[in-house]
TIVO-707080 format. One record per residue (C-alpha): x, y, z. Coordinates in steps of 0.5 Angstrom, whole numbers, plus 2048, in hexadecimal, padded with zeros to 3 digits. Last residue first. Layout:
ATOM     u     v     w
ATOM     X     Y     Z
...
***
This chain:
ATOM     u     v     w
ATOM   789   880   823
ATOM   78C   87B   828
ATOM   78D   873   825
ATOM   790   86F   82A
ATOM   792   868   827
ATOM   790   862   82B
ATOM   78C   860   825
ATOM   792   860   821
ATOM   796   85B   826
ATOM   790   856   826
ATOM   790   856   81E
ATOM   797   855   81F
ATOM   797   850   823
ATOM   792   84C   81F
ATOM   796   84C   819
ATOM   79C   849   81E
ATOM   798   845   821
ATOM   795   841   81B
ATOM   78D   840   81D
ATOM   78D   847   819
ATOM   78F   844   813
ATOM   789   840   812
ATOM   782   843   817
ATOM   783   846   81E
ATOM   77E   847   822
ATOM   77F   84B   829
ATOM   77C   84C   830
ATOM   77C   851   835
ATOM   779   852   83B
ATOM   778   858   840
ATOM   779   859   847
ATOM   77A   860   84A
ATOM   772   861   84C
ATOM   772   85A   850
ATOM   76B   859   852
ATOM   76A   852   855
ATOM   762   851   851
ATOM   761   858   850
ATOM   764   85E   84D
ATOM   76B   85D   849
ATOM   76A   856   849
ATOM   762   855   845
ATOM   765   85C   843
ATOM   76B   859   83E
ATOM   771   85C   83C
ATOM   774   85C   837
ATOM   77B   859   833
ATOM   77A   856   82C
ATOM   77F   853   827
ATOM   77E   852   821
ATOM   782   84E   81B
ATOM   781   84C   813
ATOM   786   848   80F
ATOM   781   843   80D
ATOM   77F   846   806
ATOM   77A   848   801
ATOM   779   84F   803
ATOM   771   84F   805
ATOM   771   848   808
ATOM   777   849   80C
ATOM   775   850   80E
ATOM   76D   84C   810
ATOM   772   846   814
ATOM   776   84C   818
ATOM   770   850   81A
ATOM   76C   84A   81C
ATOM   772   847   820
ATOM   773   84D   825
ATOM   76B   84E   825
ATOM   76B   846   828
ATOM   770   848   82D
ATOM   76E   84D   830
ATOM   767   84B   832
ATOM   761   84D   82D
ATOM   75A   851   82D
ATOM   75A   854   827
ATOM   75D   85B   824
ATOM   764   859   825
ATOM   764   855   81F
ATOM   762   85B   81B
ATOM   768   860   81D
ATOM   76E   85B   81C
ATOM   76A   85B   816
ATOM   76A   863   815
ATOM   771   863   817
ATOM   774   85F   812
ATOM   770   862   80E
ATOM   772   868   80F
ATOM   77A   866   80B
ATOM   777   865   806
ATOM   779   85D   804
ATOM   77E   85A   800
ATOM   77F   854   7FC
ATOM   786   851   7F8
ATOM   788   84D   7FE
ATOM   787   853   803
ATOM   78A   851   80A
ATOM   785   854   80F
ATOM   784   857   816
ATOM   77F   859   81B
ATOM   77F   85C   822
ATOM   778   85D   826
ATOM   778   861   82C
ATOM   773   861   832
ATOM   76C   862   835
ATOM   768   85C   837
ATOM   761   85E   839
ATOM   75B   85A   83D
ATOM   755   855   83A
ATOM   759   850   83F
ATOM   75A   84A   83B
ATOM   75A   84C   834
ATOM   760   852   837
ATOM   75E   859   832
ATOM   763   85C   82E
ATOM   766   862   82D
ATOM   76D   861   82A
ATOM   772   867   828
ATOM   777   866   822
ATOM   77D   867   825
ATOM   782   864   821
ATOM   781   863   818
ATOM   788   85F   817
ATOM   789   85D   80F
ATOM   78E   857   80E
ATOM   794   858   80A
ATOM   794   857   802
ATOM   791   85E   7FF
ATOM   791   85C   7F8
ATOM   78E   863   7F5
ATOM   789   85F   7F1
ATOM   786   85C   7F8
ATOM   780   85A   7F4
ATOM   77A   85D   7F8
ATOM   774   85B   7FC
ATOM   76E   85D   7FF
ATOM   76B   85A   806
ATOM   764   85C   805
ATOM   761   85D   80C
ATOM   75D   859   80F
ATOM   757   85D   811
ATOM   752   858   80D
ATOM   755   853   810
ATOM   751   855   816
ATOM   754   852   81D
ATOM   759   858   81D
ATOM   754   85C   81F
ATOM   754   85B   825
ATOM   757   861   82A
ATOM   753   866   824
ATOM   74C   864   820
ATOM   748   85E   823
ATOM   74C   85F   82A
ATOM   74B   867   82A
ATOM   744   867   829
ATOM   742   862   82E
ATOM   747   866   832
ATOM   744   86D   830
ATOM   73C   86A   830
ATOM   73D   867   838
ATOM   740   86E   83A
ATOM   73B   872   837
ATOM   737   873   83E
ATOM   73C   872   843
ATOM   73D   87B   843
ATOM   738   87C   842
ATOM   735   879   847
ATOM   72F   874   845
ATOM   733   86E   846
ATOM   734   86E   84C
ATOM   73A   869   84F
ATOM   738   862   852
ATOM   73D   85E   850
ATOM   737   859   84D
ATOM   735   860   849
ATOM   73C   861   847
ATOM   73C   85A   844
ATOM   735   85A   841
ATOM   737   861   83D
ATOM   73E   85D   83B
ATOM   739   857   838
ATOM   734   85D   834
ATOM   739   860   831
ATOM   73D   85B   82F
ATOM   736   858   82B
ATOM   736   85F   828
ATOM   73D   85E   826
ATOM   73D   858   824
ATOM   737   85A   81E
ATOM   73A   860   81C
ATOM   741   85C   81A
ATOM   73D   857   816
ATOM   73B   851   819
ATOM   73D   84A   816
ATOM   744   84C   816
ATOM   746   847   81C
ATOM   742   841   819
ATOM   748   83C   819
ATOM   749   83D   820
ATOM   750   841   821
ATOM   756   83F   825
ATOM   75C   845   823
ATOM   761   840   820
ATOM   768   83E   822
ATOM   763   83A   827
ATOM   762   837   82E
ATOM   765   83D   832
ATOM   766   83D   83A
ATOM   768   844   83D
ATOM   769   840   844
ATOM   764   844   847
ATOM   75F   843   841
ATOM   760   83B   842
ATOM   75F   83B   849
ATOM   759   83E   848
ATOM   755   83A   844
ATOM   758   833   848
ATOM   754   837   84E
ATOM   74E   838   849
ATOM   74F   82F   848
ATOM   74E   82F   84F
ATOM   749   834   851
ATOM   745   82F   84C
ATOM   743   834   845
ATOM   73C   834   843
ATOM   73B   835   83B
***
């Protein structure tokens, strides 16, 4: 498919301006056709052909394994989160002992990837929930903070996901995240602010009430020194 110079500065435009088009990650409807081994040899072979066109000696030793790393490291590790087979299992609970505040998990660390720049977001994730009858353990909430990381994404979709995947584990809307991170395709190109970061947030049911989304964001201000 040829692309204009036109339709490629429209392209850019929207990557610059952290543009999403969907609360989904888009995927063609063939997107686990291959099998993890299949992508990651032709992986292999694209990021060798990119180092080639860059003009870098494939044959040093130190170069030479760097296309089957990366291709490996996409498949299994900074993209993995594009497998369904790696979501994680959300096991719930009843909530037999009638805890009947919301629950704060905060500084769950965030290493994503920005969708528009193939370049790192490092951040932190807080996420909260009112039990309606149904609790989950309490790594879970990290672990599927965790596996929406793992794909390309923008901000405001991973917040969004994490909230919407606790709600349909839980039962209920009263679900909220926050998210503040710093992104690379800021940080170290393009104006490259290094002190900026960005923060978006999801609030769900009783957390769109500002007296409950208060508290939420009260809690995650809390210093938790060990």
């Amino acid at each position: 498919m040829k692309i204009d110079n036109e339709e490629l500065n429209a392209l850019d435009e929207i990557g610059d301006n952290h543009h999403s088009t969907s609360a989904q990650t888009p995927l063609r409807d063939d997107a686990f056709k291959l099998t993890d081994a299949e992508k990651i040899e032709l992986i292999k072979e694209d990021v060798n052909h990119i180092m080639q066109t860059l003009g870098l000696d494939l044959t040093d030793d130190s170069l030479r394994g760097t296309p089957n790393r990366v291709a490996k490291m996409f498949v299994n590790e900074i993209f993995g989160g594009l497998s369904p087979a790696r979501k994680p299992k959300a096991s719930t609970f009843k909530n037999n002992y009638k805890y009947g505040e919301m629950l704060v998990e905060k500084n769950i660390t965030v290493y994503s990837t920005c969708e528009h720049h193939l370049l790192p977001i490092v951040g932190r994730a807080h996420v909260a929930y009112i039990s309606n009858g149904t609790v989950v353990g309490l790594s879970k909430m990290n672990r599927i903070v965790d596996y929406y990381a793992k794909r390309p994404q923008v901000q405001e979709r991973l917040t969004m996901q994490i909230v919407q995947e606790l709600q349909q584990a839980l039962g209920t809307e009263d679900v909220a995240c926050v998210i503040d991170a710093k992104h690379l395709c800021v940080n170290s190109r393009g104006i490259r602010d290094i002190e900026s970061s960005t923060v978006t947030s999801e609030f769900g049911g009783k957390f769109k009430d500002e007296a409950v989304r208060r508290e939420f964001l009260d809690y995650i201000k809390l210093d938790t020194p060990f």
